[in-house]
C-alpha positions as CSV (number, residue, x, y, z in Angstrom):
1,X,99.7,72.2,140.8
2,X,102.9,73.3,142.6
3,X,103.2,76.8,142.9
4,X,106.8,77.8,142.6
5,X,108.7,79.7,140.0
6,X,108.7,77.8,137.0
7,X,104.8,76.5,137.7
8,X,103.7,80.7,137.8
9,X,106.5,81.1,135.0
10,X,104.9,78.5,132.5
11,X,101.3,79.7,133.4
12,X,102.5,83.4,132.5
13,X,104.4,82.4,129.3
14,X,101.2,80.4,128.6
15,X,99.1,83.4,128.6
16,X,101.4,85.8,127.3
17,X,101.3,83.2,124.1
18,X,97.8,83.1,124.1
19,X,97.2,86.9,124.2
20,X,100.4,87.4,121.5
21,X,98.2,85.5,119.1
22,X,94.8,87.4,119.7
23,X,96.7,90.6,119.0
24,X,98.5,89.1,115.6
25,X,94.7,87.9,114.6
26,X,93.7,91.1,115.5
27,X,96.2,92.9,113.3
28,X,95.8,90.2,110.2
29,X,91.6,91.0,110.5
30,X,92.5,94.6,110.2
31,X,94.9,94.7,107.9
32,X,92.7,92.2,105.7
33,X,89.8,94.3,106.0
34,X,91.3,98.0,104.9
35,X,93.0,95.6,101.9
36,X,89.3,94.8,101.1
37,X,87.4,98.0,101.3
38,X,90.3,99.7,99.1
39,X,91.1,96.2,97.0
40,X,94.9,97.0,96.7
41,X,96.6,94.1,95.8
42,X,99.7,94.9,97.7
43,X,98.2,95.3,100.9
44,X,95.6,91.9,100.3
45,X,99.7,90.1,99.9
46,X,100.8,91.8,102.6
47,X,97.7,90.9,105.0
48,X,97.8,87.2,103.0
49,X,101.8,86.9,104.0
50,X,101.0,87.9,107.4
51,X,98.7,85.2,108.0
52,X,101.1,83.1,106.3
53,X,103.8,83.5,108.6
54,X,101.4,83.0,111.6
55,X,100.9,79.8,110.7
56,X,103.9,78.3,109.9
57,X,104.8,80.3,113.1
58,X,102.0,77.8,114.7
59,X,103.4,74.6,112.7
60,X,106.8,75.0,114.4
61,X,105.5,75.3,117.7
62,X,102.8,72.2,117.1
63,X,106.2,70.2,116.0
64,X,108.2,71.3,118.6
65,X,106.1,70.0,121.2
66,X,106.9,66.3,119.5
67,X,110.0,66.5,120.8
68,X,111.1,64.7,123.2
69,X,113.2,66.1,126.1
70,X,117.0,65.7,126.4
71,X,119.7,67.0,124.4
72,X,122.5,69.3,125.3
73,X,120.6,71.8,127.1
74,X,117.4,70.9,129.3
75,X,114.2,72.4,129.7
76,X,114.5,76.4,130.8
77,X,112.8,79.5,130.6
78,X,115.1,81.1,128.4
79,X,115.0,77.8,126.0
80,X,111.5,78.3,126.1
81,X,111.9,82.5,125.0
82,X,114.5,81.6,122.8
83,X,112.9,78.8,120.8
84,X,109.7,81.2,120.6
85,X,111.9,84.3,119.1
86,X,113.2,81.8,116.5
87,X,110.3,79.7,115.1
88,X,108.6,83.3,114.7
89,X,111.8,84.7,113.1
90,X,112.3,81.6,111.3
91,X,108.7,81.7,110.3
92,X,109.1,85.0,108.9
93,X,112.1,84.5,106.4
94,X,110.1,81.3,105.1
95,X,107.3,83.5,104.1
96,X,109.8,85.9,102.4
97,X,111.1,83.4,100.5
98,X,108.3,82.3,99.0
99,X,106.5,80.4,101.7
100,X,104.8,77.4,101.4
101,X,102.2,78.7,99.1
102,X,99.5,79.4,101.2
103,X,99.3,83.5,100.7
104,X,99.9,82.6,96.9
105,X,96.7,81.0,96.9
106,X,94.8,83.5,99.6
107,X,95.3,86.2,96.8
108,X,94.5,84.4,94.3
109,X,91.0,83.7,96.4
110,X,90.8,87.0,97.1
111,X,91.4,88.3,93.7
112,X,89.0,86.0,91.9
113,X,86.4,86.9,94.7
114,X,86.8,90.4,94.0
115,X,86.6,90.1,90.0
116,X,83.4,88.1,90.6
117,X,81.4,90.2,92.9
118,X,82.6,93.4,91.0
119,X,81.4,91.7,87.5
120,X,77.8,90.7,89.1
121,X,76.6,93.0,92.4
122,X,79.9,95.2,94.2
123,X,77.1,95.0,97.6
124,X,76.9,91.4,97.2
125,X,78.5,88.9,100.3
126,X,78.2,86.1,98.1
127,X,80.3,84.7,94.9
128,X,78.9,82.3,92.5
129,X,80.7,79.1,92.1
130,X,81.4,77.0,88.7
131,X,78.1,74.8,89.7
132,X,76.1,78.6,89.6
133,X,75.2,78.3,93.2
134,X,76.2,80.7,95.9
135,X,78.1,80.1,98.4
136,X,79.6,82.4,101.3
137,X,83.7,83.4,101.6
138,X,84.7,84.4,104.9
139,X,87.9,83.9,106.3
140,X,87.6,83.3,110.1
141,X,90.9,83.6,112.2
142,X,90.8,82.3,115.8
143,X,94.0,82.6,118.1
């Protein structure tokens, strides 16, 4: 690897990235979990539009490496920062305005797991399924 300045740059921005996500993971498990132990509805959306816009935040910078280089302005740090600060805003107002569905769904998961275990045992991990087997809900988040 050559070290100059945009080499040590991109290896910074890299891990900067990388420990951005861990913290937003971080924050959704938290938030998730206080929305489970008091089973508020608003704060199980809030925690489910979170995640939401984390991942459509994660789609646009999956598609954006697809792109091919070239255009009216060429590769740069601060095209780099500024694309980042936009798919995340971008990703953001998305989920605002309506999403695409996914934190729809979540509480509707959650929800339906929390009328199930409250109607059979409230210490119970598992949730009986429409085939009356158990099987186990966890949501894991990796950055």
């Amino acid at each position: 690897m050559k070290v100059d300045n945009i080499g040590l740059s991109s290896v910074y921005q890299t891990q900067m990235t990388d420990q951005k996500n861990s913290i937003e993971t971080d924050t959704f498990k938290k938030k998730l979990e206080e929305a489970t132990k008091t089973k508020d509805e608003t704060k199980i959306r809030e925690a489910a539009e979170q995640f939401e816009s984390f991942f459509v935040n994660m789609l646009f910078k999956e598609m954006r490496k697809t792109v091919q280089e070239g255009g009216l302005t060429e590769k740069s740090n601060a095209r780099e920062t500024f694309e980042g600060l936009l798919d995340e805003e971008m990703s953001k107002k998305i989920t605002e305005a309506g999403g695409i569905g996914l934190a729809d769904m979540m509480v509707k998961n959650f929800l339906r797991q929390y009328e199930l275990t409250a109607a059979s045992d409230p210490s119970s991990e598992t949730v009986p399924t429409e085939n009356n087997s158990a099987e186990k809900i966890t949501l894991d988040v990796k950055g």
